[in-house]
N, C-alpha and C positions, 0 to 999 in steps of 0.2 A: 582645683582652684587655680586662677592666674596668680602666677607669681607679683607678690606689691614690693615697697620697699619701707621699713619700719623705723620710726625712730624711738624708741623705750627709751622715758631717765626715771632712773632709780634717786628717789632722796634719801640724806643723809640719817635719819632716825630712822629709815629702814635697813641701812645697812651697816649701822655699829648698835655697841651697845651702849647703855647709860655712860660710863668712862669713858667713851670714844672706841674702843678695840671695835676692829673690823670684824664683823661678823661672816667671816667666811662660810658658815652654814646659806646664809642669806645670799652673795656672792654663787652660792656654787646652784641654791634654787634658781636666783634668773638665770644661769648658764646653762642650765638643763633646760629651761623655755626655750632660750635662744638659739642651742642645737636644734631642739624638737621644730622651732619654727624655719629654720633653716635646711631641717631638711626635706620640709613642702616646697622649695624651693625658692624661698624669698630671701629679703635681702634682709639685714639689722643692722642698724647702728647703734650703741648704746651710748647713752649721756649719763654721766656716773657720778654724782656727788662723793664726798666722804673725805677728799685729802687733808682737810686742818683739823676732820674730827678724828682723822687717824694719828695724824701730827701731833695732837693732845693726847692719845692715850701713848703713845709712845715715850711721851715724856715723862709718863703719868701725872698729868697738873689735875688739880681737882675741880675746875675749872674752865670751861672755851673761853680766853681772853679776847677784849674787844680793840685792841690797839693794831691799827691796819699794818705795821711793822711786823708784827708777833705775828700776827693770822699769815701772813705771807711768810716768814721762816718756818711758820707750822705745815702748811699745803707743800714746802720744800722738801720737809719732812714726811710726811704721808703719803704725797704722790707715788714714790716707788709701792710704797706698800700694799697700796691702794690695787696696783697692775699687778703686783705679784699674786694676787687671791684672783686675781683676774687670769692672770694667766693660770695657775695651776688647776681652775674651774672648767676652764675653756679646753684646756690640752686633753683634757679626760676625752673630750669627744672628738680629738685631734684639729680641733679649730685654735686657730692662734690669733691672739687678742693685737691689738696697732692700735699706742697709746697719740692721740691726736689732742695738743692744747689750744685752744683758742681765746684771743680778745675781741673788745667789741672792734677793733681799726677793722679785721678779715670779714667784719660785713660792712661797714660805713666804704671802706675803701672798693671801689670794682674790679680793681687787678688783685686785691687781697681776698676777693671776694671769690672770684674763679680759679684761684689758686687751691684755695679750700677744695672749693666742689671738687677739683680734676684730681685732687690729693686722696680725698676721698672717696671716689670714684675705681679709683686705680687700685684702693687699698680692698674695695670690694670684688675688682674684678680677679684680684688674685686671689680669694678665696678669706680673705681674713674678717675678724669683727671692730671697726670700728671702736676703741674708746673715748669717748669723746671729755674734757673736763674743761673748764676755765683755765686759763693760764692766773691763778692765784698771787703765784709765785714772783708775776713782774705786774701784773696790772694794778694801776694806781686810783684812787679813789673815786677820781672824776672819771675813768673812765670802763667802767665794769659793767657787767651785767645786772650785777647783786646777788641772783639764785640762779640756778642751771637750770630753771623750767623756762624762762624767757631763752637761755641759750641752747635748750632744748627744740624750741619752736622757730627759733632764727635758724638750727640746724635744719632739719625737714623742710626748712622753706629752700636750703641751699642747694640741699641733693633730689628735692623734688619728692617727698617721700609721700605715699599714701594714706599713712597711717600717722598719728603720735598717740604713745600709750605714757601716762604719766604713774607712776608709782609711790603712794605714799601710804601714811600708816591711817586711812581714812574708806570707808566702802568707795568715797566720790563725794560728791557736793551736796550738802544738805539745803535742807530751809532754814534751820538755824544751826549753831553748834550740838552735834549729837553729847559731846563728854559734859556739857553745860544743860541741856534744855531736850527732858527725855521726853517730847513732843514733836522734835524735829526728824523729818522724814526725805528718804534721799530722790534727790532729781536722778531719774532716768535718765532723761533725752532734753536737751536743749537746741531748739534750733539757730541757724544761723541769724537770724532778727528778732532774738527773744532779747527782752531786757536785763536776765540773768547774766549775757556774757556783758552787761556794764555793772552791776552790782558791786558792792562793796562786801568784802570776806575777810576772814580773819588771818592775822599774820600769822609768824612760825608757833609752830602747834609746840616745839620743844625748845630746846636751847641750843640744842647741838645743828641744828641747821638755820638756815637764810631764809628760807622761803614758808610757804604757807600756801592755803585756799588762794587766798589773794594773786598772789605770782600766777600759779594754777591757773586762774580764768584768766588773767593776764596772757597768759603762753594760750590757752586754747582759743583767744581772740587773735593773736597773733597765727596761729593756724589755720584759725578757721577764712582769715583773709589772703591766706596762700594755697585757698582749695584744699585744704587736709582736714580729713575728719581726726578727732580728738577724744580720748579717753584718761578719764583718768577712775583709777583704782587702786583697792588696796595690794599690796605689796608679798601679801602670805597669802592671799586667796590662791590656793591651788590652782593651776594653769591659765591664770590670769593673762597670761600674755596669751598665749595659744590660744585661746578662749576670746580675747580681743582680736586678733587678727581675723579668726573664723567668722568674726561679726555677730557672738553671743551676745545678750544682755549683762554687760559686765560693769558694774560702776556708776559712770554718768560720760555717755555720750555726747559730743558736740557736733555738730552737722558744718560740713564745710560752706564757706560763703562763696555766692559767685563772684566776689569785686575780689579782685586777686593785687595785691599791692606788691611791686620791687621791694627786696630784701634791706635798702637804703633809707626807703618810707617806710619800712616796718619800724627799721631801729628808730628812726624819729617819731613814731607815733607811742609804741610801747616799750621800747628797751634803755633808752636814753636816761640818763639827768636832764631833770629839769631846771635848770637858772634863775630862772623870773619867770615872767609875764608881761606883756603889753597889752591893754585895752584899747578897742579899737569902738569908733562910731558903727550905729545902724547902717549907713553908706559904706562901711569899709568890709564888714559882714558878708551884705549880698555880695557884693563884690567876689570875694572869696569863696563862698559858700555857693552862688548861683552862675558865678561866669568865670573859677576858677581862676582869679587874676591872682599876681603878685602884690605883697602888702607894701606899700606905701607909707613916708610920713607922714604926710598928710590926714592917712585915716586913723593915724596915734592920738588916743587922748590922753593916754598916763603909762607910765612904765615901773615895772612893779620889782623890784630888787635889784642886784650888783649881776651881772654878766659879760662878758666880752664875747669880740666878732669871733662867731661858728659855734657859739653854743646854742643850746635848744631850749626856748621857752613855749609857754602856754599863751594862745590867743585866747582873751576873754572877751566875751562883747560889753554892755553895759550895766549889766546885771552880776558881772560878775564870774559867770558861768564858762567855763572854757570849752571852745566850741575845735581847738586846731594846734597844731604845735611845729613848729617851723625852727630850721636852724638860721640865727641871724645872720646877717652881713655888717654889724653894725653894735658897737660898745653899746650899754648902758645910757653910760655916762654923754654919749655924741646923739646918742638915741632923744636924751630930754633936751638938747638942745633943739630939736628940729623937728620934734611931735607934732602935729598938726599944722606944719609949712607944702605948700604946695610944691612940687617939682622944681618950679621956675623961679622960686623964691630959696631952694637951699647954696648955701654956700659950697664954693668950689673947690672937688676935690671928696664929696662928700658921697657915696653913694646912694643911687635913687631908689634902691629896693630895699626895706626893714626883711622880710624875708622873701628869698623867690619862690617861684611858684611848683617850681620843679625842689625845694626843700621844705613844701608844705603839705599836712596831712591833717585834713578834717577828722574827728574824730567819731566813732558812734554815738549815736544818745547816753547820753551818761558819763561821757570825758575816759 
């Protein structure tokens, strides 16, 4: 088999238990994939949830608190503990675990951006595995990922991986919820233009973690427009990993797209906060959408909540329907003053672009 390169994230309902304690049973199974895949010759990095549900069982609270203060001294807390199952899993097969944090700046920024990749690079060329987690611990509200499946799939787009295999306590993606509705049946295969990867899915399945289905097709859109095919599956299925890399029927696959997006339009179209919105005319639309121009105030007809210059909103057209999402150049508040003024009609001092064209990202059908 040619050697690929793998990105696996484990979520956090797979890897503790109810109380939060770290399931090191769990921990030492995907380490035993990631030997066994590693020594076909491939590469792994792992994306690891778990450090605030570790954080909480350490402190034993009966409880995952939702106060962004708390959740940050908690991931401060679990983070070691988190590496230490990691490491002790790993050492058995004398591979040694490189704990790597990341926020959203090391994609949005391009010197943050390649710093990453070469860090990680280097940490695979020596022989080690990659852990990969959110930086919990200092990221601030506005500006997180949310769940590590989105920062799972902005990973693999950094290091070029061929594979992402997503882990959770689910076979893969149903038609409806299997725990709700015992008529729901699991998707196999999804391709890159199926309407499924715009679907609406359900949030976190537990308590103890962020993410859900949802993020899931979220992160395997985000792959699937970085050329990476996408799995995701459950988490105790016996050689799940090995069994994905071999290109078994495992889960629910997603077929890579050919439109391959920079890691910068990835985070603007799927990883971001969203701020507002701006509605734009039919004329500002095509424009966009058929001659990739820069938006304009002039093609503003309304602007849809509080944001300031370089945040990211939603272009809707006139229906409502968000068809793009652009980081602005331009407040809210400076935005309704100048909605629908021509060029040569704004006052001085003011800049001519609502968003450029190089911080805009059409989205697929289904926003």
């Amino acid at each position: 088999m040619t050697p690929v390169r793998i990105v696996v994230k484990i979520g956090t309902s797979s890897l503790t238990d109810g109380l939060g304690v770290i399931d090191r049973a769990a921990i030492a199974a995907l380490s035993d994939q990631v030997a066994a895949v590693r020594s076909q010759g491939h590469d792994v990095v792992v994306v690891s949830s778990g450090a605030v549900s570790a954080g909480v069982g350490v402190l034993g609270l009966s409880a995952r608190p939702t106060d962004m203060t708390t959740l940050q001294a908690l991931a401060a807390l679990g983070q070691p503990r988190l590496m230490d199952a990691y490491a002790t899993a790993l050492e058995r097969h004398g591979i040694v675990p490189a704990q790597v944090l990341l926020d959203p700046h090391d994609f949005v920024d391009r010197r943050q951006y390649l710093h990453a990749r070469r860090t990680v690079e280097r940490l695979l060329e020596l022989g080690c595995v990659p852990v990969v987690n959110e930086n919990d611990a200092v990221a601030n509200e506005e500006l997180r990922y949310g769940d590590n499946d989105r920062l799972a799939a902005l990973v693999a787009h950094n290091v070029a991986a061929d594979l992402l295999v997503l882990l959770t306590d689910l076979d893969g993606l149903y038609t409806a919820d299997p725990r709700s509705d015992p008529g729901a049946t699991l998707v196999a295969e999804v391709r890159a233009d199926d309407p499924l990867l715009a679907i609406a899915a359900g949030s976190s399945g537990t308590d103890r973690g962020s993410g859900g289905m949802a993020s899931k097709l979220t992160a395997a859109r985000i792959a699937s427009w970085s050329g990476i095919r996408t799995v995701i599956a459950r988490a105790t299925r016996p050689d799940v990993l090995v069994d994905a890399v071999a290109g078994e029927a495992v889960g629910t696959a997603f077929e890579a797209h050919r439109r391959h997006l920079p890691a910068r339009k990835l985070w603007i179209a799927f990883a971001s906060r969203v701020a507002g919105a701006v509605v734009v005319d039919d004329g500002a639309r095509r424009a966009l959408t058929e001659r990739a121009t820069s938006l304009l105030p002039a093609g503003v007809t309304e602007v849809v909540g509080t944001f300031g210059e370089g945040d990211t909103v939603e272009v809707r057209d006139t229906t409502g329907a968000a068809f793009a999402r652009g980081l602005v150049y331009v407040s809210s508040a400076q935005l309704r003053e100048v909605a629908g003024r021509h060029t040569r009609d704004l006052p001085e001092g003011v800049v001519h672009e609502v968003v450029h064209r190089d911080d805009l990202v059409l989205l697929p059908s289904g926003g």
